[in-house]
DSSP file (Angstrom, degrees, kcal/mol; ACC not computed):
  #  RESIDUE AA STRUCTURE BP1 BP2  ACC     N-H-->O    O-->H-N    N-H-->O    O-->H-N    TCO  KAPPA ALPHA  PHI   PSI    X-CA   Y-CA   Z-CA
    1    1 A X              0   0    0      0, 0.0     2,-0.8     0, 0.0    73,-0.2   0.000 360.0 360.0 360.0 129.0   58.3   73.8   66.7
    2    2 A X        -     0   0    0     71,-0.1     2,-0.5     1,-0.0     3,-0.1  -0.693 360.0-138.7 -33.3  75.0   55.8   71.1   67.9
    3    3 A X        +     0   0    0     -2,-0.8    70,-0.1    71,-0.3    -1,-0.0  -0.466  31.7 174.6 -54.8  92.0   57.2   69.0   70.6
    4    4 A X        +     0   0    0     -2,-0.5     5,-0.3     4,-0.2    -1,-0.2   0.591  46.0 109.3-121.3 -32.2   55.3   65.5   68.7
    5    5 A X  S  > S-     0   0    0      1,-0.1     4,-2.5     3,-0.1     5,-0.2   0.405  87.8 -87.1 -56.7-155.6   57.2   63.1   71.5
    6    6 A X  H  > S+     0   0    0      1,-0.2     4,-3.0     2,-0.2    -1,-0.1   0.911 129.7  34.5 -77.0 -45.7   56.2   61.1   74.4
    7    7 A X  H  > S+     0   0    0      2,-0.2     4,-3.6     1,-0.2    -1,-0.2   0.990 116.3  56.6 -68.0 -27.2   56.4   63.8   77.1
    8    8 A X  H  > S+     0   0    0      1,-0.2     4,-0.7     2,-0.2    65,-0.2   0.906 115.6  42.5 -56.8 -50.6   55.0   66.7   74.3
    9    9 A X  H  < S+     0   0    0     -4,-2.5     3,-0.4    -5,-0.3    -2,-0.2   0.853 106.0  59.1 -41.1 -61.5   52.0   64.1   73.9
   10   10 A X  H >X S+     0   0    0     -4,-3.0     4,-5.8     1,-0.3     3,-2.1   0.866 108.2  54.6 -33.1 -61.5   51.8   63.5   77.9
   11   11 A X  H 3X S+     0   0    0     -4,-3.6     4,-2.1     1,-0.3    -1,-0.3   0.878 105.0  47.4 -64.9 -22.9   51.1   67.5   78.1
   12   12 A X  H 3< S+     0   0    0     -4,-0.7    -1,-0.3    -3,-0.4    -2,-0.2   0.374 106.3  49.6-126.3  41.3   48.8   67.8   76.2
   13   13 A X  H X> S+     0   0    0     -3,-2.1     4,-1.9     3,-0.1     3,-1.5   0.588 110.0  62.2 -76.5 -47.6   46.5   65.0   77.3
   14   14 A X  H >< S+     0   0    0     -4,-5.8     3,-1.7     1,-0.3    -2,-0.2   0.948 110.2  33.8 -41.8 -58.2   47.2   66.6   80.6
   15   15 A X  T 3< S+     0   0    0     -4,-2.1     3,-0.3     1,-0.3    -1,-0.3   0.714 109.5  66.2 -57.6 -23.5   45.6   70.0   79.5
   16   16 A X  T <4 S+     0   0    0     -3,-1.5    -1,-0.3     1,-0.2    -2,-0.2   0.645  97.7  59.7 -70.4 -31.7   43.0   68.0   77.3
   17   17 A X  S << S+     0   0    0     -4,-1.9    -1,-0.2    -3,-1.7    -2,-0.2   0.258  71.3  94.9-106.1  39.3   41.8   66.8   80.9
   18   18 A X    >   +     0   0    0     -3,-0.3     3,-0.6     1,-0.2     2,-0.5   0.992  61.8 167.9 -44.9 -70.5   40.9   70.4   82.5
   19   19 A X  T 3   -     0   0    0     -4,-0.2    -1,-0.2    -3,-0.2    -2,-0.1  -0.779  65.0 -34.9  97.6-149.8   37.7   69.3   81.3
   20   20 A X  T 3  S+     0   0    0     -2,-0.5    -1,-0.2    -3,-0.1    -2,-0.1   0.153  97.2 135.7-104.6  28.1   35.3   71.7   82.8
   21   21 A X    <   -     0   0    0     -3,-0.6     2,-0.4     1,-0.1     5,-0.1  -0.287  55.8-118.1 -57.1 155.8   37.1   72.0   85.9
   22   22 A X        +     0   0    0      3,-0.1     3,-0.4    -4,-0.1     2,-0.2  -0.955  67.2   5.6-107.9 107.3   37.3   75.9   87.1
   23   23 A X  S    S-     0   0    0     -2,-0.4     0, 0.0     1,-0.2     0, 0.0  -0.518 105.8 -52.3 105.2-171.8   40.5   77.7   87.5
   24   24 A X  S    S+     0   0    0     -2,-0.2    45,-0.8     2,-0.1     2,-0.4   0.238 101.8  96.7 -77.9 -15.1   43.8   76.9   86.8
   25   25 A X  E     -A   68   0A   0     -3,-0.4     2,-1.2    43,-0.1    43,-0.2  -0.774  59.4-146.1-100.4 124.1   44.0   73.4   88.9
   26   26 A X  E     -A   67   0A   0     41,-3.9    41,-1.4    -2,-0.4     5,-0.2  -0.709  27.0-123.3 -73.5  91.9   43.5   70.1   87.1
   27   27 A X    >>  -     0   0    0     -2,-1.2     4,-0.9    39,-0.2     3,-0.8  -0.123   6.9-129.9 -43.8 111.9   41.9   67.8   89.3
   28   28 A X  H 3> S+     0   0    0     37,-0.3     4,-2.1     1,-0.2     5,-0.5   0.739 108.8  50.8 -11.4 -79.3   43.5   64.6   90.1
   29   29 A X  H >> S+     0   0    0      1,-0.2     4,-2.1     2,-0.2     3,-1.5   0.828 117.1  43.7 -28.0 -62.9   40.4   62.4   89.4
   30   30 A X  H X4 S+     0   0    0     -3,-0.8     3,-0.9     1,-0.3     4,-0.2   0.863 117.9  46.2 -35.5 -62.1   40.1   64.3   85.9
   31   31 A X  H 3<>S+     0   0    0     -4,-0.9     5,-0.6     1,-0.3     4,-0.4   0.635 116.1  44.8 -64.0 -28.4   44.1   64.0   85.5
   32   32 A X  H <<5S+     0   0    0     -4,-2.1    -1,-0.3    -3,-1.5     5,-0.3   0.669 112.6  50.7-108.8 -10.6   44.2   60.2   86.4
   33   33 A X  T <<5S+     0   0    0     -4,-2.1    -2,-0.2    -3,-0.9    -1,-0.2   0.557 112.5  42.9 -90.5  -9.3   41.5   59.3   84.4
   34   34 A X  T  >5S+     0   0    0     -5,-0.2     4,-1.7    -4,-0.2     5,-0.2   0.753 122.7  36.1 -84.7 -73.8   42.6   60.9   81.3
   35   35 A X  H  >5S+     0   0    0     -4,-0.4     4,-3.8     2,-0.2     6,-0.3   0.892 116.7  49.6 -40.8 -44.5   46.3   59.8   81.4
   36   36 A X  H  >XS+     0   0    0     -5,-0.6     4,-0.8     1,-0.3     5,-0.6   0.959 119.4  42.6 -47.4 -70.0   45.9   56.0   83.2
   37   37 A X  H  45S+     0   0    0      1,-0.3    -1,-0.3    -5,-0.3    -2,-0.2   0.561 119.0  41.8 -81.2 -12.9   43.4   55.3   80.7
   38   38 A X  H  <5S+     0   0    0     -4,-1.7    -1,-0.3    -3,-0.1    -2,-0.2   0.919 125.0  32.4 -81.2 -42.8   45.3   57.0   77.6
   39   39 A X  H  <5S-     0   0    0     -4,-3.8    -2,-0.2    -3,-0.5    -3,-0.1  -0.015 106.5-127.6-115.6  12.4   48.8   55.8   78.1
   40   40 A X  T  <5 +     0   0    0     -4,-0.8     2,-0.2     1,-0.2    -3,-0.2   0.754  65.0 130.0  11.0  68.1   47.3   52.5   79.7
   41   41 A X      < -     0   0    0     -5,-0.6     2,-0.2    -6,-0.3    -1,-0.2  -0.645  56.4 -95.1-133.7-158.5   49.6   53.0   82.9
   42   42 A X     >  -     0   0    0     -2,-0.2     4,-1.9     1,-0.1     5,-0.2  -0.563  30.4-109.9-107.5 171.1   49.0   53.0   86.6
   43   43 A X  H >> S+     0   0    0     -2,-0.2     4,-3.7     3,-0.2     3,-0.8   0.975 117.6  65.3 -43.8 -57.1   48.3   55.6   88.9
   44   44 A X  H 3> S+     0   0    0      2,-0.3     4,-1.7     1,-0.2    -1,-0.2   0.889 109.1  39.3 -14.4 -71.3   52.0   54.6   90.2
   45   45 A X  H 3> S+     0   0    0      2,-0.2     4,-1.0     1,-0.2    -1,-0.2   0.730 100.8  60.9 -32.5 -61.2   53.2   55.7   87.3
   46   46 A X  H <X S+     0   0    0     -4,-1.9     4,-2.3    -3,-0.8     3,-0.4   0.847 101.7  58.6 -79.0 -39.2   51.6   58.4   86.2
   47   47 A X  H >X S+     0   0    0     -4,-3.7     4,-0.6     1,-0.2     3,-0.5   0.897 102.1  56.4 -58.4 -29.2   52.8   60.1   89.3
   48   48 A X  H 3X S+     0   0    0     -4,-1.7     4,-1.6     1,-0.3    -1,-0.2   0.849 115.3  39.8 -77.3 -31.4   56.9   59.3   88.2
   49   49 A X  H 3< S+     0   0    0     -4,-1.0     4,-0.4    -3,-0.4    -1,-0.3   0.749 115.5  48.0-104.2  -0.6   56.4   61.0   85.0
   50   50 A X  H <X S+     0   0    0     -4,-2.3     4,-1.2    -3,-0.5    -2,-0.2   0.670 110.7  55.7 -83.8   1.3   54.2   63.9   86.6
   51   51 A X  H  X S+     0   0    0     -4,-0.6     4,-0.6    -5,-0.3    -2,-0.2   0.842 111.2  50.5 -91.5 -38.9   57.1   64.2   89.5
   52   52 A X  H  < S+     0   0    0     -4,-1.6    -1,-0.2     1,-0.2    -2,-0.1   0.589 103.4  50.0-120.7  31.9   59.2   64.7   86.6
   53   53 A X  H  4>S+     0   0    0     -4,-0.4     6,-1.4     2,-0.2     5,-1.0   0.580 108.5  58.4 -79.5 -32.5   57.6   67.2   84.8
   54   54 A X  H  <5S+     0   0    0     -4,-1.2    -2,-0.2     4,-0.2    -3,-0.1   0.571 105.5  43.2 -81.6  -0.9   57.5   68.9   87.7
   55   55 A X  T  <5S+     0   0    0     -4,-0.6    -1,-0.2     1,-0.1    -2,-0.2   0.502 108.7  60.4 -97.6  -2.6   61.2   69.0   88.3
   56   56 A X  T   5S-     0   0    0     -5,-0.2    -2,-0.2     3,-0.1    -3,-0.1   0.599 122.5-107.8 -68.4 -23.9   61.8   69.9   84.7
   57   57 A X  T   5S+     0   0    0      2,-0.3    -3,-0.2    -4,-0.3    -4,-0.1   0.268  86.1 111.0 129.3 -44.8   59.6   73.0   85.4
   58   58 A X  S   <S+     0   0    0     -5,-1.0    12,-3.2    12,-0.2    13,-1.2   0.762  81.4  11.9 -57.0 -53.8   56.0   72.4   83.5
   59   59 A X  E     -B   69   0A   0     -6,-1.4    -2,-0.3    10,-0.2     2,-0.2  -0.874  58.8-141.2-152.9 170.8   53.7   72.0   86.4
   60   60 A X  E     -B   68   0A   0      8,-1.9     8,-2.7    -2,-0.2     2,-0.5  -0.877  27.4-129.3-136.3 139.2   53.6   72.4   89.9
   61   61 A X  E     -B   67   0A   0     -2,-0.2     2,-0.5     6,-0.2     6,-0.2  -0.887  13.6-149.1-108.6 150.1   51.8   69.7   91.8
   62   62 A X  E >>  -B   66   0A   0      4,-3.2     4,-1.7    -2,-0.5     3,-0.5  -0.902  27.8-119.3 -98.1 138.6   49.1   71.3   94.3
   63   63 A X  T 34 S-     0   0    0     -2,-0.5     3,-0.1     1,-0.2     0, 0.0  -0.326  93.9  -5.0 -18.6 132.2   48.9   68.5   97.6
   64   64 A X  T 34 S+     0   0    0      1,-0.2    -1,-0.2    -2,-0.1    -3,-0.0   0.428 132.3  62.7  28.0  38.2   45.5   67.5   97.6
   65   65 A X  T <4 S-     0   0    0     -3,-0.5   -37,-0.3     1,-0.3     2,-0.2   0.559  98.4-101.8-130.7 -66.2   44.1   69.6   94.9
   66   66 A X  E  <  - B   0  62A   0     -4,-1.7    -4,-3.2   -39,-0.3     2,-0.3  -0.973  43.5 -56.4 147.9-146.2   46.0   68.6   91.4
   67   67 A X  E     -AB  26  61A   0    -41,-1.4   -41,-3.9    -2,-0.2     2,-0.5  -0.841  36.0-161.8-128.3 168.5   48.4   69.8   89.2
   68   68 A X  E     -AB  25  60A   0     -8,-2.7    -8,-1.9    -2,-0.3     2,-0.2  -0.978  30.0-123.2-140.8 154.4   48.5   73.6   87.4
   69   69 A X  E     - B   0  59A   0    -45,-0.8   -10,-0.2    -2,-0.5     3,-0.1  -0.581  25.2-176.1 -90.3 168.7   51.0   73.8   84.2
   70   70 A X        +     0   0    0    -12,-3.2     2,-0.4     1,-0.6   -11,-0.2   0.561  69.7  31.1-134.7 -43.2   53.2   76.3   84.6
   71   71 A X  S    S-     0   0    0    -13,-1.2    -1,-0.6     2,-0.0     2,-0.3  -0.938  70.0-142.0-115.1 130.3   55.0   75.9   80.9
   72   72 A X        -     0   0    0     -2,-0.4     2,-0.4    -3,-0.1   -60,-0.0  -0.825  11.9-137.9 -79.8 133.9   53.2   74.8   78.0
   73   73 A X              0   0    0     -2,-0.3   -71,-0.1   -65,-0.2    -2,-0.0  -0.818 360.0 360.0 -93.7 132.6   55.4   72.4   75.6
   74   74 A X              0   0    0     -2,-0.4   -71,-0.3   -73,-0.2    -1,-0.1   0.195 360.0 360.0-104.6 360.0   54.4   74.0   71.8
């Protein structure tokens, strides 16, 4: 089953903004330029609901790098 809510949506902008980034890490810039500007919120923001995707499990954020998924929401 399709997870079609807010957070199901959220992932998979996230993943939509790899882009052409290399490896497994989503670069901030990419990540903050997709989401802000889809979900018209702030940086501020977007970090409280990637902090709690990352205690849910999903993604792990890398310190000065970006985030990598760890779980895909189908």
């Amino acid at each position: 089953m399709r997870s079609d809510g807010l957070y199901g949506l959220f992932m998979r902008r996230l993943l939509e903004s790899k882009g052409k980034s290399k490896g497994d890490i989503i670069p901030f810039p990419n990540l903050f330029e997709k989401l802000c500007r889809n979900f018209s919120i702030t940086k501020k923001e977007c970090w409280g609901i990637l902090f709690l995707l990352r205690d849910f499990g999903f993604i792990d954020v890398i310190c000065g790098h970006g985030v990598r998924v760890l779980k895909k929401m189908d």
